[in-house]
C-alpha positions in Angstrom: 162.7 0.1 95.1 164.5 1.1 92.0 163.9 -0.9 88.9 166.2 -2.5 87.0 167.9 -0.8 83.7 169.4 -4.1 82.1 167.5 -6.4 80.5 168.1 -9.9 79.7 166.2 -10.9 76.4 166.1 -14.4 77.1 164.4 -13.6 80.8 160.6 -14.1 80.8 158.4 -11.5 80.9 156.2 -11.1 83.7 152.2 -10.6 83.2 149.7 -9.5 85.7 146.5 -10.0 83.4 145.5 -13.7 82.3 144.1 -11.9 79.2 147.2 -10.4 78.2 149.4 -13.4 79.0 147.2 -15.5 76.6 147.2 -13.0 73.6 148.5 -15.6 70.8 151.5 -14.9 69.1 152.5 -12.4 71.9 156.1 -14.3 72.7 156.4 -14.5 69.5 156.4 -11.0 68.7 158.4 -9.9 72.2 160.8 -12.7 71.8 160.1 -13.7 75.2 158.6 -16.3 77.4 156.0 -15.1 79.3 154.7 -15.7 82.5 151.7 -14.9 84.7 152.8 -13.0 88.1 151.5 -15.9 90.1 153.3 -19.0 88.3 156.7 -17.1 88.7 158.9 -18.5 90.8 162.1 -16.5 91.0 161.0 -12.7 90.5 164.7 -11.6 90.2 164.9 -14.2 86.9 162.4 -12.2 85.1 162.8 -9.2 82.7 160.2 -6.8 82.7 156.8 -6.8 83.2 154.3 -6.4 80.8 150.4 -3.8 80.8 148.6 -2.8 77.8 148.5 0.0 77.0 146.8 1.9 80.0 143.7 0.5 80.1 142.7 -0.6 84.4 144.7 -3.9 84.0 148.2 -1.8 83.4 147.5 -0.4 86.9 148.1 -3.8 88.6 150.6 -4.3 86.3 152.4 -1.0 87.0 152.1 -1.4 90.9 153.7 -5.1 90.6 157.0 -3.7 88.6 157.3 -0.8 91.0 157.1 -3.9 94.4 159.6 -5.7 92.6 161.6 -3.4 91.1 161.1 -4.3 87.1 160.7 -2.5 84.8 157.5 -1.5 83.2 157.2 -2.4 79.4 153.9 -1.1 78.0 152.0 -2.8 74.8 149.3 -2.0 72.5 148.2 -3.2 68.9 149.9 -2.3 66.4 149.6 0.6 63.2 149.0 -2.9 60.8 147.4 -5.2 63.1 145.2 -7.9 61.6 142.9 -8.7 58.8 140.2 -8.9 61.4 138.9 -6.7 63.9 140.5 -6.9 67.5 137.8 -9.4 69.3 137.9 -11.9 65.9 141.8 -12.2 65.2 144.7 -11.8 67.5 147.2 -9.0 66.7 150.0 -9.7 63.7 151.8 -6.4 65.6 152.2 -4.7 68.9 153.6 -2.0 69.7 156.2 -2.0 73.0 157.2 1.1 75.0 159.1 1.4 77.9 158.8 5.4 78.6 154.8 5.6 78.0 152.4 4.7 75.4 152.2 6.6 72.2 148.6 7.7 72.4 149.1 9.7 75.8 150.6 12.9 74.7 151.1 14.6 78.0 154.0 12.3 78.7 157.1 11.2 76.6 157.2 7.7 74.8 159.3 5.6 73.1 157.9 6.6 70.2 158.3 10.6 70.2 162.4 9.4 70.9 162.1 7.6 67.7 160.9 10.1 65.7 163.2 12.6 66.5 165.8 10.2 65.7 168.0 10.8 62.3 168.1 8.4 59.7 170.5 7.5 57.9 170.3 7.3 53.9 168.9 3.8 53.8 166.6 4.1 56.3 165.2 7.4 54.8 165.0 5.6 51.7 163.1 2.4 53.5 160.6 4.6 54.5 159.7 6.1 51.2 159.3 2.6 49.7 157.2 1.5 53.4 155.1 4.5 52.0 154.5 3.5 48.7 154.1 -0.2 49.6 151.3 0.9 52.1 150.0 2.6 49.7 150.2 0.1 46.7 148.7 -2.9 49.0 146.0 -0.7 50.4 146.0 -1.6 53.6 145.2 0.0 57.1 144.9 -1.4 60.7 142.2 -3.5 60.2 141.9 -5.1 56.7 138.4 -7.1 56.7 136.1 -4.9 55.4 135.5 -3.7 51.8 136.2 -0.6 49.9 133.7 1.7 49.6 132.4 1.1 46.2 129.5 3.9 45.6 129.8 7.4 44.1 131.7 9.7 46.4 130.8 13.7 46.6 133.3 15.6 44.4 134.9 17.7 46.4 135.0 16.3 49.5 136.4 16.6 52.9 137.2 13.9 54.9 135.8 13.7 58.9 137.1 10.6 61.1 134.3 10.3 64.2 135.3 8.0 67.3 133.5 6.2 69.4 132.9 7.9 72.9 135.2 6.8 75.8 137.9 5.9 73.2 140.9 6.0 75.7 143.3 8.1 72.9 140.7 11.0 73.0 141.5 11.3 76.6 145.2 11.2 76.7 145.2 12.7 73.2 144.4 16.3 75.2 140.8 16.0 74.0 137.5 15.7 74.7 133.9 15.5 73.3 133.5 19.4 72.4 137.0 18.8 70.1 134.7 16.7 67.8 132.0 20.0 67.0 135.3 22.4 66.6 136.6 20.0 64.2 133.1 20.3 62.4 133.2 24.0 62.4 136.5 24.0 61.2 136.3 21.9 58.0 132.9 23.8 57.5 134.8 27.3 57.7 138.0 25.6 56.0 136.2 24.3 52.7 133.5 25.8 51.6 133.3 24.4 48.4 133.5 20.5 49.5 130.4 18.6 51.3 132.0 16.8 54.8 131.3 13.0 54.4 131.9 12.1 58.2 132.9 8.6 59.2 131.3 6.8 62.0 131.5 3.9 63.4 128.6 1.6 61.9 127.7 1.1 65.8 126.5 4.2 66.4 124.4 4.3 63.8 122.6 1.2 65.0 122.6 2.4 68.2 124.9 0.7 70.1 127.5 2.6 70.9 127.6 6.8 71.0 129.7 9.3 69.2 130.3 12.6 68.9 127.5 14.0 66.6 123.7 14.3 66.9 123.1 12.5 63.4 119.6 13.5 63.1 121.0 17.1 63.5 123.6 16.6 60.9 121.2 15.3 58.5 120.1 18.6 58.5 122.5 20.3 56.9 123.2 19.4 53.1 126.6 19.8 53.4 127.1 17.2 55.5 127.3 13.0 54.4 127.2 10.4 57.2 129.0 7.3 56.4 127.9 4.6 58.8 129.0 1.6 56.5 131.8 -0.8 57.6 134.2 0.1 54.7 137.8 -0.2 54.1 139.1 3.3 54.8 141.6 3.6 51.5 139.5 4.7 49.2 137.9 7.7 50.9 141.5 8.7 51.7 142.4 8.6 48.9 140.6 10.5 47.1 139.4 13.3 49.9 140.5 16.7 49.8 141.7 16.8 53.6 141.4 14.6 56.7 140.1 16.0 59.8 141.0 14.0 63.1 141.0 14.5 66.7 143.0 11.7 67.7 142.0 8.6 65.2 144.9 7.0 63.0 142.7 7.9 60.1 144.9 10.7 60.4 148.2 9.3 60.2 147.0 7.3 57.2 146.4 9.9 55.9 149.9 11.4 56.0 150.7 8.1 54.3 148.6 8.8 51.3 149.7 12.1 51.2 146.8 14.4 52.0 146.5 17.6 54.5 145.6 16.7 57.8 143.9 18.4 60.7 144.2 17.5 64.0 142.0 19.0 67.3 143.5 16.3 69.4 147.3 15.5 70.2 148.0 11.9 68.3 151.2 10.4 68.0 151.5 11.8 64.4 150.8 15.5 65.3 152.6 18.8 66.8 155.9 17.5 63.9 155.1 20.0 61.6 153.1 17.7 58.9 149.5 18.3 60.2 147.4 21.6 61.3 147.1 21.5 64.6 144.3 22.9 66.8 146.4 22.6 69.8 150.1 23.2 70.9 152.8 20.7 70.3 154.1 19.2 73.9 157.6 21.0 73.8 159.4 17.8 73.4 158.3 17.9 70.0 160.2 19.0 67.2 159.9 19.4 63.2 160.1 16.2 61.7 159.6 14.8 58.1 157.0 12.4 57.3 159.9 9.7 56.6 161.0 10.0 60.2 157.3 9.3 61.4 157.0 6.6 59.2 159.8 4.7 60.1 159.4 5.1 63.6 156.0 4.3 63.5 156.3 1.2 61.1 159.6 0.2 61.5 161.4 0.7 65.3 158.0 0.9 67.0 156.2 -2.4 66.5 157.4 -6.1 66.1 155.3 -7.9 63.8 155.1 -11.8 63.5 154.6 -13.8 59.8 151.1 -15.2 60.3 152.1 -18.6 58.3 155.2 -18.7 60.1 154.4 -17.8 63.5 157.9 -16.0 63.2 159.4 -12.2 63.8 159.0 -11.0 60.3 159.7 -7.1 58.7 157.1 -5.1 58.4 157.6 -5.2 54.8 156.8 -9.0 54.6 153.9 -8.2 56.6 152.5 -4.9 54.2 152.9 -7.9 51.0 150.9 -10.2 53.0 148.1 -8.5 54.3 148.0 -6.6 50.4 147.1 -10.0 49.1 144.4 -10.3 51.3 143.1 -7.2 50.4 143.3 -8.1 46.4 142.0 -11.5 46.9 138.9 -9.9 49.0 137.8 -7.5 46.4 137.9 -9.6 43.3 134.4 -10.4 43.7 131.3 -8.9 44.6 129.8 -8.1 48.2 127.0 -11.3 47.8 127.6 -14.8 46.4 125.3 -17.2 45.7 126.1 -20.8 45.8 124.6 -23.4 44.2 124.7 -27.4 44.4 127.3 -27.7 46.9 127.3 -30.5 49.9 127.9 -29.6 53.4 131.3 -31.3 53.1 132.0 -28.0 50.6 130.5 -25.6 52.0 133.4 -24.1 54.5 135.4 -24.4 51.8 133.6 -22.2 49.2 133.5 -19.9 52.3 137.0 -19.7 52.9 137.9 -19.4 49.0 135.4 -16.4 49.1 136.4 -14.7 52.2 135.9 -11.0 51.8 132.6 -11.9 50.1 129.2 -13.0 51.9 128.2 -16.4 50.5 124.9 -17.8 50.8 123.9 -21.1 49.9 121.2 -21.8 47.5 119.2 -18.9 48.3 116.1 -18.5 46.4 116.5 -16.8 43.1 114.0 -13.8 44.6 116.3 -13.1 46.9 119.6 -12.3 45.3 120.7 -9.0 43.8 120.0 -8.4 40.2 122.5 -9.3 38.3 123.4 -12.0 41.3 126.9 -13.7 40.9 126.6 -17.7 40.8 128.9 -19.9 41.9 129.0 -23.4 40.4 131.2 -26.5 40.4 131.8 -27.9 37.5 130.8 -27.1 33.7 127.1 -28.9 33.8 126.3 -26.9 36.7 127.4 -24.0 34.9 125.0 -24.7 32.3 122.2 -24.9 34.6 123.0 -22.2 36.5 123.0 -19.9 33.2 119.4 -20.1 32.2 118.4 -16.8 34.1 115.5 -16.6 36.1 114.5 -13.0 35.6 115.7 -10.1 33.5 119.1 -10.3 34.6 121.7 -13.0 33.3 123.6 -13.9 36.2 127.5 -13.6 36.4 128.9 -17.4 36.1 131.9 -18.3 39.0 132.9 -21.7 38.0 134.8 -23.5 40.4 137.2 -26.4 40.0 140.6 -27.7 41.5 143.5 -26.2 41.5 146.8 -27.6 40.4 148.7 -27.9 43.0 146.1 -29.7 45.2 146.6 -31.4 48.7 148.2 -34.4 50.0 145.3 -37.2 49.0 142.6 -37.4 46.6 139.7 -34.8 45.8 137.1 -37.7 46.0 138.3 -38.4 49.1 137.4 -35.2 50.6 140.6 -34.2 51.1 140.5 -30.1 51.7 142.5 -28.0 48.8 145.0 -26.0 49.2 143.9 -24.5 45.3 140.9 -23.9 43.5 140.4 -22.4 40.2 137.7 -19.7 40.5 137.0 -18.5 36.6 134.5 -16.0 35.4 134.6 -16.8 31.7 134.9 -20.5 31.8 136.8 -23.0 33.0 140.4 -24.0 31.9 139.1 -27.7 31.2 136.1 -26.5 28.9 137.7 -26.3 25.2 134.9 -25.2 23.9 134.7 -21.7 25.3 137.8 -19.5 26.6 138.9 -19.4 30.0 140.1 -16.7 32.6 143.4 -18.9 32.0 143.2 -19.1 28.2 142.5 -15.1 28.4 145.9 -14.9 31.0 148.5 -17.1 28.8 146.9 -14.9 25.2 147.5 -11.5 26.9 149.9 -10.9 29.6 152.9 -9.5 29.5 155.2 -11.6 31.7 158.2 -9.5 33.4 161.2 -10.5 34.0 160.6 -10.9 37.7 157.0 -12.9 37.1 159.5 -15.7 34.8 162.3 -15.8 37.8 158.9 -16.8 40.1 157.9 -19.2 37.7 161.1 -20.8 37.0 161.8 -21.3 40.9 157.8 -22.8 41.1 159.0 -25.3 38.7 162.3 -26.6 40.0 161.0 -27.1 43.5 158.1 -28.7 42.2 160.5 -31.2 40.0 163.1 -31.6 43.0 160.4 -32.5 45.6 158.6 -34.9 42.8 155.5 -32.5 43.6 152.3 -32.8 41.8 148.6 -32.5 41.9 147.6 -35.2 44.3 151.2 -36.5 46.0 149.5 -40.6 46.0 152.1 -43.1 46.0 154.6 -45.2 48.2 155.6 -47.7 45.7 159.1 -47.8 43.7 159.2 -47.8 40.0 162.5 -48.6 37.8 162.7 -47.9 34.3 162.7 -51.2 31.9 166.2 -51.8 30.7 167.0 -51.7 27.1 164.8 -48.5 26.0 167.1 -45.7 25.8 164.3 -42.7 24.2 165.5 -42.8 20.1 162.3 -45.4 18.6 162.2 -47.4 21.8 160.9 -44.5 24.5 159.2 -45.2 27.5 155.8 -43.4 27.3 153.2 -43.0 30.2 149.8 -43.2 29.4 147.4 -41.5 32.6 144.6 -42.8 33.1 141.1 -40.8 33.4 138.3 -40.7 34.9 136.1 -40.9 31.7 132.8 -39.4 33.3 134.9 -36.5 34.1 134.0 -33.3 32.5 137.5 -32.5 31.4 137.0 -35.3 28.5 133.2 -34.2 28.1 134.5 -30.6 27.0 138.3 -31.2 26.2 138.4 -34.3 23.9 136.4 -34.1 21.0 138.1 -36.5 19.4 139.5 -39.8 21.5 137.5 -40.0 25.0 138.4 -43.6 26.6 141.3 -45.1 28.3 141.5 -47.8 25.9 141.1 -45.8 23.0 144.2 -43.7 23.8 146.3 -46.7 24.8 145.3 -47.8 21.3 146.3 -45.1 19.3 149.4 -44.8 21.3 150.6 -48.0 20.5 149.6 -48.0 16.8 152.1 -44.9 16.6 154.6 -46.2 18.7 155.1 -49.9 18.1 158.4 -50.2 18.9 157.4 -48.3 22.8 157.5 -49.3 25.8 154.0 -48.0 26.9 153.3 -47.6 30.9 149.8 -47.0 31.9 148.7 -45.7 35.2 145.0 -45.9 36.3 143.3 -42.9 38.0 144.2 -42.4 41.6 140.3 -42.0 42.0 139.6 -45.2 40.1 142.0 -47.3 42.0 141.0 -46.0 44.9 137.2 -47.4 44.0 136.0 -43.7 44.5 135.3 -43.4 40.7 134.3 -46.0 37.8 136.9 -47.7 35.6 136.8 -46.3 31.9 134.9 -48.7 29.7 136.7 -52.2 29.1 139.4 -50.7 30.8 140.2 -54.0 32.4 141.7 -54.9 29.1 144.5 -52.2 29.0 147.1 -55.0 29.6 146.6 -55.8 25.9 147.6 -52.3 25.1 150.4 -51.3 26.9 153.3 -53.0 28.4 153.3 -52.4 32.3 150.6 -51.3 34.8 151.8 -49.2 37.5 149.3 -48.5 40.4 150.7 -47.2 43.4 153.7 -45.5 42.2 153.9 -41.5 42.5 153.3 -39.6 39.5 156.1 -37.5 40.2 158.5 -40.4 40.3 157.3 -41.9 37.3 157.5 -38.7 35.0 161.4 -38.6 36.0 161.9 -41.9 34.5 160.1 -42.1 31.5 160.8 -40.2 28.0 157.2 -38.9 26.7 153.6 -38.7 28.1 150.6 -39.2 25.7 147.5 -38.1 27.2 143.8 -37.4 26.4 143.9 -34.1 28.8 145.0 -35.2 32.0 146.7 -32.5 33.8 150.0 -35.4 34.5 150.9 -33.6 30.8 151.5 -30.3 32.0 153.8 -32.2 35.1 155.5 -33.6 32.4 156.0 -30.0 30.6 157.7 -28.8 34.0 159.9 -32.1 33.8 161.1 -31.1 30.3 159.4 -34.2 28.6 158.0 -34.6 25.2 154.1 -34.4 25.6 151.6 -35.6 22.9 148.2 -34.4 23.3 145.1 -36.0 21.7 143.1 -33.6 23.5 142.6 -29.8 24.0 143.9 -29.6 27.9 145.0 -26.2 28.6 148.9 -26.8 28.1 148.0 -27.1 24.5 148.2 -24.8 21.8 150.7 -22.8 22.8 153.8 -24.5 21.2 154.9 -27.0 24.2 153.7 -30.0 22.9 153.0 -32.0 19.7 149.0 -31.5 19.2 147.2 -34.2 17.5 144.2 -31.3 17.5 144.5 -27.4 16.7 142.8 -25.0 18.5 142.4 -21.6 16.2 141.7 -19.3 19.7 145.4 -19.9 20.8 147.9 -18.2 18.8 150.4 -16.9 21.2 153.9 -19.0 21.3 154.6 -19.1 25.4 157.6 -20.5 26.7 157.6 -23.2 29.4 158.4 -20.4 32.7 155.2 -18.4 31.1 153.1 -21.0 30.8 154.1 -21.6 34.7 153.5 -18.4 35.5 150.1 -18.0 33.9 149.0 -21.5 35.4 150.8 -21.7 38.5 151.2 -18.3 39.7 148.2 -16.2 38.1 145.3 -18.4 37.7 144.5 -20.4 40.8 143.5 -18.9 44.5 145.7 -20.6 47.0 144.0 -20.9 50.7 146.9 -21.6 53.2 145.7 -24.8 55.4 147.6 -23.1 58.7 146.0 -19.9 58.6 143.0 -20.5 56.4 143.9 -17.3 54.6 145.0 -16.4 51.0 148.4 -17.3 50.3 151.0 -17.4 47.6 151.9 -20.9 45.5 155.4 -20.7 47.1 154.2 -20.5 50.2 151.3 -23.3 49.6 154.6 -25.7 48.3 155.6 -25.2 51.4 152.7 -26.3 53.2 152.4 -29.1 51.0 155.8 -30.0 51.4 154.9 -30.3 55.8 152.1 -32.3 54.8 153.5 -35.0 52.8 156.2 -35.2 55.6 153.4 -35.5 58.0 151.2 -38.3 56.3 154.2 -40.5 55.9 155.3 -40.4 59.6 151.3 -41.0 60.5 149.0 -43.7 59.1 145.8 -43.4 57.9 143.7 -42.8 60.5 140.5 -44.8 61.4 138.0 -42.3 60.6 139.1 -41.3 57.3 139.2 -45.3 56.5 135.9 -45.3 57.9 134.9 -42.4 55.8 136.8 -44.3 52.3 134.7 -47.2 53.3 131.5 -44.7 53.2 132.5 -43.0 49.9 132.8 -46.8 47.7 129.8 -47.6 48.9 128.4 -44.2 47.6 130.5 -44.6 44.4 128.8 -48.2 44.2 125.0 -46.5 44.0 125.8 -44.1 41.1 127.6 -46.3 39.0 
């Protein structure tokens, strides 16, 4: 039977393999339905049908398309395919060929068509910029691990080893003797560089084989084994030349722009940009290395946004995957935490991802000089007094700004967490990674347009840390801002450390609603509890109860965001509603040192000599917003930008108001009053 030549996008696809059928994402990235062979009804309906690569299952696959005359559509992971390894994270690209697969070089494919394709101005000038932005994110097919971070041999040559059986070696013309030519070579080639050869960290333990008798190699001076699970860009980047049989090692390596030798016959060989042991198939021409990039990044895969679940560019998907990678490496390999409850503990897992956390480990047992993460300043303090020779390096951890949908005391997971190694933006007393951000960095043009877009969705949506509220609030009639203002005064939590270390001056409720009125006699003064203290999750400020006397309204379950609309000023101790208020353009008086102060944007009751710098409003956004905290996205419990964590936040507020509260989390209120109840 002849199969068919048209295809109908909308058609399902038809799978022969469960496995295959179930990869997530997969429709997603074809833009297909797809079906297992058995739950088809009408054959004729369907596309194509679907193997991997050409691995036993495509055989069943292949046999099926040729009975029913469909055509056979071959896939494979993609060049950028996850952060992840292949058995831990399904694939964020594939790549789909309907001639071959791009691996087996003694047949045509998709791919080879693409290369020899021409481009056209922009698309040779997308492919430089696909270059550098590979480059610049430092990312590779599999993102997890980390860079390699010891002394490298200088000069030094760079060998990729694969595992044995690896189905490219095969159809790449090669076999296990192309492995000791590619040794010889680089021995003959470089005489004056030692050979650090990558292996997989497998065979090194022993489970899986390679090419090289290691004990053998250790033999031979010239020669360094690298067994470690590393992220590849660094020792590409700094080698002399690659050597590869069939590996994409190599075609990284074009990326970064080093020689490459090749005693295989991969996708990225026989075009005239590596040395080649072997012929070129005849089908292959001279090509540039922007043709083979944009074939290989652009026209050959289809990649999927992993927080949209949508077809995205590979561009978006480069960005993405580079903020994993710089989010992963800020902090060392090990982490110790200290003090946190098993409530916490995924979460300081997930804000550390790329680092191995361990969980009050005994001090004998962590590296010298260990890195400590703490919550909170007192634990800080503790933490500080070092048990040997070594101070530790201090990671103190607190709540972000842009939060979650329902209150931190109520063990609602954040979407942000501020993660500081010098302080922590509350303490006063000390600087902060934040204080250090807002004194020193130069904010660009394209860093204000971010902040200033932060800020009006953040205003329009009536955004802000917590998102508490259902009730309506009007402003009282008669005030109109010139010696009659309506003021907010937010409550605080007075136990909380942000008054401890931020308010050496004033630190009660009732003492600010005080000196608020004494200065403003002629105000109408609002006063809003603490979401926490309302809540009965935290204690009520001392002789709180007589605020009424103080102030002329009491607002409880009214959303912050809709009250800093309607009012004129907010007076606060350091409550963070001061900094909403900033974004909202009102007048904030501070009698405090929260970290909005001191830097021109409000009217300071108390100077603080460390800040000097004037910052407008979109840079102190950008610093506090955009800089400073580590966003976790809830839907793919990944690193993620603030836009993108508005976003979610956005969802989630939509969501709680369609769905009520549901039993368990009442039941687990219930628990945390009654906890609450005990300490006070």
């Amino acid at each position: 039977m002849t199969s068919k030549t048209h295809h109908d996008h909308n058609a399902p696809l038809i799978a022969t393999s469960r496995a295959v059928a179930q990869i997530p994402g997969l429709p997603e990235l074809l833009g297909q339905p797809i079906f297992l062979h058995r739950a088809v009804k009408d054959i004729k309906a369907c596309d194509r049908v679907i193997a991997w690569g050409l691995k036993p299952s495509a055989a069943a696959a292949s046999a099926f398309a040729r009975k029913h005359g469909l055509a056979l559509l071959r896939l494979e992971d993609g060049f950028l395919r996850s952060v992840a390894i292949g058995g831990d994270e399904p694939p964020l690209s594939i790549v789909w060929d309907d001639i071959g697969i791009y691996y087996d070089a003694s047949a045509p494919s998709r791919l080879e068509m693409l290369i020899e394709q021409r481009l056209s101005a922009d698309q040779h000038q997308r492919a430089q910029a696909l270059v550098a932005a590979w480059r610049s994110a430092r990312v590779s097919k599999y993102n997890h691990a980390r860079e390699y971070a010891a002394p490298l041999p200088e000069p030094y040559v760079l060998l990729a080893d694969q595992v044995a059986g690896d189905t490219s070696i095969k159809y790449g013309l090669a076999g296990p003797t192309s492995f000791q030519h590619m040794l010889t070579a680089a021995l003959q080639n470089h005489p004056g560089c030692t050979i650090v050869l990558k292996t997989h960290p497998d065979v090194m333990r022993g489970r899986k084989r390679g090419h090289f008798d290691l004990a053998e190699l250790a033999k031979e001076p010239r020669i360094w084994v690298l067994a470690d699970d590393v992220h590849p860009v660094t020792l590409l980047e700094h080698a002399t030349a690659v050597y590869c049989v069939t590996s994409q090692m190599g075609f990284e390596g074009l990326l970064w722009g080093k020689p490459v030798y090749t005693f295989g016959m991969p996708f990225y060989a026989g075009w005239g940009l590596t040395c080649d042991a072997l012929p070129a198939p005849k089908r292959r021409y001279t090509a540039a290395l922007e043709n083979l990039a944009h074939a290989a990044l652009v026209d050959y895969p289809r990649y999927i946004d992993p927080e949209t679940n949508q077809a995205c560019e590979p561009e978006r998907l480069i960005a993405w995957m580079g903020l994993q990678r710089q989010m992963r490496e800020r902090f060392p390999a090990e982490i110790d935490a200290l003090g946190f409850s098993i409530y916490k503990k995924p979460i300081v897992r997930r804000f550390f991802q790329g680092s191995q956390v361990f969980f009050n480990r005994r001090a004998e047992h962590r590296p010298e000089p260990a890195t400590l993460a703490v919550w909170r300043r007192d634990a800080a303090t503790v933490a500080a007094s070092p048990e040997s020779g070594h101070p530790p390096r201090i990671i103190q951890l607190e709540d972000g700004f842009i939060r979650s949908v329902g209150l931190g005391a109520d063990l609602i997971h954040p979407l942000s967490w501020a993660m500081d190694t010098l302080g922590i933006y509350y303490d006063a007393t000390q600087p902060s990674d934040l204080e250090h951000l807002l004194q020193t960095t130069l904010f660009d043009q394209t860093l204000d347009e971010r902040a200033e877009q932060v800020r009006r969705r953040l205003v329009a949506h009536d955004l802000t840390k917590y998102n508490v509220g259902t009730a309506a609030w009007q402003r009282p009639p008669g005030y109109h801002g010139d010696g009659q203002p309506v003021i907010l005064v937010p409550g605080q939590v007075e136990s909380d450390a942000s008054l401890a270390f931020g308010a050496p001056g004033l630190r009660k409720n009732l003492d600010l609603l005080k000196a608020v009125r004494a200065a403003n006699p002629h105000a109408y003064v609002v006063y809003k509890p603490h979401p926490d203290v309302v809540a009965g999750l935290r204690r009520k400020g001392q002789d709180e109860g007589l605020a009424n006397h103080w102030c002329d309204e009491i607002v409880i379950d009214v959303a912050m965001g809709c009250l800093l609309a309607l009012v004129d000023e907010v007076h606060t101790l350091t409550s963070l509603a001061g900094f909403e208020a900033l974004l909202r353009g009102k007048k904030v008086v501070c009698y405090g040192l929260p970290f909005y102060a001191g830097w021109g944007l409000t009217e300071d009751k108390l100077p603080l000599q460390r800040r000097t710098r004037k910052l407008t409003l979109t840079e102190l956004i950008a610093g506090v917003l955009i800089l400073y905290p580590t966003y976790v996205s809830r839907s793919t419990g990944k690193f993620t930008t603030p836009e993108r964590a508005l976003d979610e936040l956005l969802a989630w507020r939509e969501h709680n108001k369609a769905s009520p509260l549901p039993w368990w989390r009442k039941g687990l209120r219930l628990l945390l009053k009654i906890e609450a109840l005990f300490k006070f």
